[in-house]
C-alpha positions in Angstrom: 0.0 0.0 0.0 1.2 3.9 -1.0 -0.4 6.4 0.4 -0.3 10.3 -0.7 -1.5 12.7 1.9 -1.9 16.2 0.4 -1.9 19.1 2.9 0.6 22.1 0.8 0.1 24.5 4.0 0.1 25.9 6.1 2.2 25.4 10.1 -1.7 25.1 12.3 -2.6 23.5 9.2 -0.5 20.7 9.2 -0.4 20.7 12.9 -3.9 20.0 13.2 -4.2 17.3 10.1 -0.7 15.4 12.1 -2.7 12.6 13.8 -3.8 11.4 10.5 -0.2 10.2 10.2 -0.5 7.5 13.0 -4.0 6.8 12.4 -2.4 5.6 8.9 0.5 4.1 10.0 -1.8 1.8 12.9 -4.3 1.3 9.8 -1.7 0.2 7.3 1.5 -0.8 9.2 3.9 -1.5 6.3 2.4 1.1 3.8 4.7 3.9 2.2 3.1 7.3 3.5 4.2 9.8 1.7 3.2 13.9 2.8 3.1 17.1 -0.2 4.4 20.0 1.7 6.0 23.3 0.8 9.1 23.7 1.3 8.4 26.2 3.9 6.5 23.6 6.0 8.8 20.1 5.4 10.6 20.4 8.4 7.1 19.8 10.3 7.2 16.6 8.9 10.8 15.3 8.4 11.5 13.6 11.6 7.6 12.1 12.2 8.5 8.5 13.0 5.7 7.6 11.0 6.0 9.1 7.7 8.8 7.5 5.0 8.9 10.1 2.6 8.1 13.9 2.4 7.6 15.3 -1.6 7.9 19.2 -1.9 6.1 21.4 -4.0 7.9 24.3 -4.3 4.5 26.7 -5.1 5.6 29.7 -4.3 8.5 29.5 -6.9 6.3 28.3 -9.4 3.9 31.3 -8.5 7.1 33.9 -9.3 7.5 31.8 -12.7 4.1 32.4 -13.4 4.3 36.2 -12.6 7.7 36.1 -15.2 6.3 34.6 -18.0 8.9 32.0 -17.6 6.3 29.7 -19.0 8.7 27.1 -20.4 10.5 26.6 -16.7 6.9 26.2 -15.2 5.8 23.4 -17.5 8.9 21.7 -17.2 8.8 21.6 -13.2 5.5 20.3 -12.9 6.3 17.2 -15.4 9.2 16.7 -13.2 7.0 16.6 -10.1 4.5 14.5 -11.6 7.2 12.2 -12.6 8.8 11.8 -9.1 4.9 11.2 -8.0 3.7 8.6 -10.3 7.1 7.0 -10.0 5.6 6.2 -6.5 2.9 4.7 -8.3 0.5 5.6 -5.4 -2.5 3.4 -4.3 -4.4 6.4 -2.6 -4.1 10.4 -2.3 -6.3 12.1 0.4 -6.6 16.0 -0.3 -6.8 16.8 3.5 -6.9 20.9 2.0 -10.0 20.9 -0.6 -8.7 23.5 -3.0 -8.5 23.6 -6.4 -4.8 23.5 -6.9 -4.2 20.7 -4.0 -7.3 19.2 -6.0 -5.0 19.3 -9.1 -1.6 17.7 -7.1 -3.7 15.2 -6.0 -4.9 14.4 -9.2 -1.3 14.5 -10.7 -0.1 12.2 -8.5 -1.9 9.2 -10.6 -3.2 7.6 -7.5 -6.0 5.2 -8.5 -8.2 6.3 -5.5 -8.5 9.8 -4.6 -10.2 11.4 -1.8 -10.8 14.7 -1.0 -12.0 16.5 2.5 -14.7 19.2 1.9 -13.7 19.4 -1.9 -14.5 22.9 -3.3 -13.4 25.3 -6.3 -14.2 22.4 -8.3 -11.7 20.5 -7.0 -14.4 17.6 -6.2 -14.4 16.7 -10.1 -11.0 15.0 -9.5 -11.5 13.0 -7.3 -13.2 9.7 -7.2 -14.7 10.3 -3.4 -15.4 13.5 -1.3 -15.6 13.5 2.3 -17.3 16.5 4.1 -16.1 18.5 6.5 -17.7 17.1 9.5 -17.4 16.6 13.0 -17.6 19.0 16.0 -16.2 22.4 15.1 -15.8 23.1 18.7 -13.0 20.4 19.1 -9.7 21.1 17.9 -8.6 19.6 14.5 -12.3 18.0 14.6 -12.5 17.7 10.7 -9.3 15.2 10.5 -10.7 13.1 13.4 -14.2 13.2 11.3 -12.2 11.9 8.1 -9.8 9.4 10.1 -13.7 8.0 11.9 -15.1 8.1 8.3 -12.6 6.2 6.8 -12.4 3.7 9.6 -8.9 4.6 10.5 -7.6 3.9 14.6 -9.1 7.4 16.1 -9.3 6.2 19.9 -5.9 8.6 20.2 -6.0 11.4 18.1 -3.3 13.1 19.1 -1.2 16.5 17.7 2.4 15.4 17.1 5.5 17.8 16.5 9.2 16.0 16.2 12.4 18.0 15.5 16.1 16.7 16.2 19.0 17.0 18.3 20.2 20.3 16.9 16.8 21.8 17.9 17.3 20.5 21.3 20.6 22.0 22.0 19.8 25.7 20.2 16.7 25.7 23.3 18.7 24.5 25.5 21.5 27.0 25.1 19.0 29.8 24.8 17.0 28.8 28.2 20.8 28.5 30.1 21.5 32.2 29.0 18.5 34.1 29.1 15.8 32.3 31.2 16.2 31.6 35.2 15.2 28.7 36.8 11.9 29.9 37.3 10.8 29.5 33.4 10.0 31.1 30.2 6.8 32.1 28.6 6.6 31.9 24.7 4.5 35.0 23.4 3.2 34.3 20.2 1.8 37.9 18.7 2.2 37.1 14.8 0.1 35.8 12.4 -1.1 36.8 8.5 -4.0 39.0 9.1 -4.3 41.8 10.7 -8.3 40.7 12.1 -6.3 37.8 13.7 -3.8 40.3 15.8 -4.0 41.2 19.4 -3.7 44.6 20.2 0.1 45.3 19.4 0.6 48.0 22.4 -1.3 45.2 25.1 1.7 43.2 24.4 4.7 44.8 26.2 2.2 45.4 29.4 1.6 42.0 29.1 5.5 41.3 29.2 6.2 43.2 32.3 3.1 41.8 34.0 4.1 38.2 33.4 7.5 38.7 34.9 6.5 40.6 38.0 2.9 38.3 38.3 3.9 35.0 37.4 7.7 35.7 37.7 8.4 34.3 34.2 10.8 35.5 31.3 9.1 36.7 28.5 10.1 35.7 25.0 8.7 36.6 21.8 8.7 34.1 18.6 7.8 35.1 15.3 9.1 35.0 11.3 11.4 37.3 9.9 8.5 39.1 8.9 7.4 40.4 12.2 10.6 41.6 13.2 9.9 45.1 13.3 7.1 44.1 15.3 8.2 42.3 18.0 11.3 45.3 18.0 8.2 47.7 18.9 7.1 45.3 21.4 10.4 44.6 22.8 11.3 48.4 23.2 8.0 49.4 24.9 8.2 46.7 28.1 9.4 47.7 30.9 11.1 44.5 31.8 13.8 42.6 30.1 12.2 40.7 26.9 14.0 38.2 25.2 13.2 39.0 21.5 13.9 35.8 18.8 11.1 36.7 16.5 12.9 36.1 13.0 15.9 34.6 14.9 14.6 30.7 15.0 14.3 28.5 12.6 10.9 27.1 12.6 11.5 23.9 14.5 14.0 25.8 17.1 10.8 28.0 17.8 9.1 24.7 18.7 11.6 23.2 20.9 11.3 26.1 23.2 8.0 26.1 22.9 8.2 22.5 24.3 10.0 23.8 26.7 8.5 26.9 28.1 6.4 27.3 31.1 3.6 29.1 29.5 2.3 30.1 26.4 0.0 33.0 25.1 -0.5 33.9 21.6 -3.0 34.7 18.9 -4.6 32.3 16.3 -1.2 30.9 14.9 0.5 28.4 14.2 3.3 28.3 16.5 0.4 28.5 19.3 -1.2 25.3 18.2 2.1 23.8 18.4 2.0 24.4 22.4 -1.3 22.3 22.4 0.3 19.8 20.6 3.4 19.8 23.4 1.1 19.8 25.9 2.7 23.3 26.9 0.1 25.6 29.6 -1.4 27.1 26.4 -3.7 30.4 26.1 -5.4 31.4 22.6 -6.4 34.3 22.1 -9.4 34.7 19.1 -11.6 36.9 17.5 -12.5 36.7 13.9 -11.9 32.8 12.9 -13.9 30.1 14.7 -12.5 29.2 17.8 -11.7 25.8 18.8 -13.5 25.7 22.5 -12.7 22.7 23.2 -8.5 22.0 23.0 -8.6 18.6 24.3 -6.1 19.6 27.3 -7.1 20.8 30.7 -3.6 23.1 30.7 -5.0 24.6 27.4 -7.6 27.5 26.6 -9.1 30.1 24.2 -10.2 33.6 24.6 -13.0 34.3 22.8 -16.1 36.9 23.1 -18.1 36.5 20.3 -20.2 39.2 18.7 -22.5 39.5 16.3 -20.3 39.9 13.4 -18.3 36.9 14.5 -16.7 35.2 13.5 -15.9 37.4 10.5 -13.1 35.3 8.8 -11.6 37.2 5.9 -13.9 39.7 6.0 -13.9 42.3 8.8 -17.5 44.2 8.6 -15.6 47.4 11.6 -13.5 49.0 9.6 -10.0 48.4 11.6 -11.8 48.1 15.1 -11.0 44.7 15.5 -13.4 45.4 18.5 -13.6 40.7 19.3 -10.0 40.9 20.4 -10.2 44.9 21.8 -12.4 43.1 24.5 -9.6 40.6 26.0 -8.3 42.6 28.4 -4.7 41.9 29.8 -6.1 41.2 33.1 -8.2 38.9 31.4 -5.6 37.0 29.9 -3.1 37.3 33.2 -6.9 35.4 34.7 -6.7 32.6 32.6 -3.3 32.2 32.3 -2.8 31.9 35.9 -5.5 29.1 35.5 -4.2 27.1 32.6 -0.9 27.2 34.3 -2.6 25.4 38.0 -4.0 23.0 35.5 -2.9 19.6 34.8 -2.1 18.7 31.2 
C-alpha cells in the first residue's frame, strides 16, 4: 500500500491534520506514507517517525514563474513533479486541503483512489470520493478526526504530534541556560497573517512586564522574519527585560522552546497550536476565525467573546476596530493564564 496525503500549507494546518499520520501508520503498518508540503512547512514533517517520505512542491517558486512569464521553466517543473509522483505509483491520495490547486496535485499524483475532504473550487471533479467536513467544530482539528472515523482509521488517540532533532534541542537548551532563570519562560506568540487575527500590538509589552512581575516568568517573543519590526516595537515598549527571537529561530527551534516553556500566550497561529500539541500551559487568544473551545487539554484554553459579526473570517465588517479581540483585556488574559498554568495537562 502507498499512500499520498496532500496538505501544501500551512504550520496550524498541518499541525492540526498530524494525527492522520498514526491513524495511517496503525491502519496500514507496512504502507509507504508519503506527505506534499512546501518547502516552507517540510521540516514539520521530516523527523515524524511515521512518515517514509516527504515530496515538496515548491509553489511559491512556481507562482514567481508564473508572474515572469517564464512559462517554459513552469511546465517543465510540474512534469518533473509528476514524474517523481507517479514514479511512487500511489494506491491512494487524500486532499486533507479541498482546493482547487491541492485538487490538481492530488490528481497529478496518478493515485487510482483519490479522496478529498470538503472538496470545493471544483476540485471535487477530480476525485473519485469526497468526504465533508464534518465533526464537532468546537473540538480542535475535529475535521481530520471526522475523516480518520469516516474512513475507519484507529481514532481512539487522536493526538497532535511535533518531532524536531537534536540540533533543535541544544539551540533551546543554550537559549533557556542564557536568558531564562530557573523559574521558566513564557513563549509570546503575537504574529500571524492577518491583521483581524492580531491582538492589540501596544497590550503586548504590558503583558510582558506583567508576566514577569505576576507570574515571575521570562518573557520571550517568537515570530518569522516578517514580524521583526514588530516584535522590536514590542520589545522596546516593556518595561522588563524581553527576550526577543522573533525572526531569529528557525521554525523547529521556535518549537523546541516552545516545548519547553512554562507558559504560552499567543494569537490564532501556528506556532500557538504547536504548544497544544506539546502539551505546553497554552492560552489562545481569538476573534475573527472560529475558535476551537474545546483544546482537548485541561492546561490549554481560548479567549474568545463573540459578537454578532463573529466570527468574521476574511472579511472584517468594523472598519479596523477589530473590537472581538479589543475586549480581552490583559487582566483577562493574566486570569486565565494563571488558570491554565494550575492545570494539569
Amino acid at each position: 500500500m502507498k499512500i499520498l496525503v496532500v496538505r501544501l500549507s500551512a504550520i496550524g494546518d498541518i499541525v492540526f491534520a498530524s494525527p492522520l499520520i498514526a491513524a495511517l501508520r496503525r491502519a496500514y503498518p507496512q504502507a509507504h506514507i508519503a506527505w506534499l508540503a512546501q518547502p516552507e512547512y517540510r521540516a514539520l514533517l521530516d523527523r515524524h517517525p511515521d512518515l517514509d517520505e516527504v515530496v515538496v512542491c515548491p509553489l511559491g517558486h512556481w507562482r514567481r514563474l508564473w508572474r515572469e512569464r517564464r512559462l517554459r521553466e513552469l511546465i517543465s517543473e510540474i512534469a518533473a513533479l509528476r514524474t517523481t509522483l507517479r514514479e511512487r505509483r500511489f494506491d491512494l491520495a487524500i486532499d486533507l486541503q479541498g482546493l482547487l490547486k491541492s485538487g490538481a496535485l492530488t490528481r497529478l499524483s496518478g493515485a487510482r483512489e483519490r479522496i478529498g475532504l470538503g472538496s470545493r473550487e471544483g476540485s471535487r471533479w477530480l476525485m473519485t470520493r469526497t468526504i465533508d467536513r464534518g465533526g464537532d467544530p468546537r473540538r480542535i482539528g475535529s475535521e481530520y478526526l471526522y475523516l480518520a472515523q469516516t474512513l475507519g482509521l484507529p481514532a481512539d488517540d487522536f493526538a497532535m504530534a511535533v518531532h524536531y532533532g537534536e540540533a533543535e534541542v541544544d539551540f533551546a537548551d543554550r537559549i533557556i541556560a542564557e536568558h531564562a532563570p530557573s523559574a521558566g519562560f513564557a513563549v509570546l506568540c503575537p504574529f500571524t497573517t492577518r491583521p483581524q487575527k492580531h491582538w492589540l500590538e501596544e497590550r503586548w509589552a504590558p503583558l510582558a512586564a506583567r508576566i514577569q512581575t505576576d507570574l515571575g516568568l521570562t518573557p520571550v517573543v517568537l515570530g518569522g522574519p516578517a514580524d521583526r519590526e514588530a516584535a522590536t516595537r514590542i520589545r522596546d515598549a516593556a518595561d522588563v527585560p524581553l527576550l526577543d527571537l522573533a525572526g531569529r529561530t528557525s521554525l523547529m527551534e521556535a518549537a523546541a522552546l516552545i516545548e519547553r516553556a512554562s507558559l504560552l500566550i499567543g494569537v490564532d497561529t501556528g506556532l500557538g497550536h504547536m504548544g497544544i500539541a506539546f502539551g505546553t500551559p497554552s492560552l489562545l487568544l481569538f476573534g475573527s476565525t472560529c475558535p476551537y473551545l474545546d483544546t482537548t487539554r485541561a492546561n490549554a484554553r481560548v479567549l474568545y467573546h463573540k459578537l454578532d459579526c463573529s466570527p468574521c473570517k476574511r472579511r472584517p465588517t468594523c472598519d479596523g476596530a477589530f473590537t472581538c479581540m479589543r475586549l480581552i483585556t490583559i487582566d483577562e488574559v493574566l486570569d486565565a493564564a494563571r488558570d491554565v498554568l494550575g492545570a494539569a495537562p
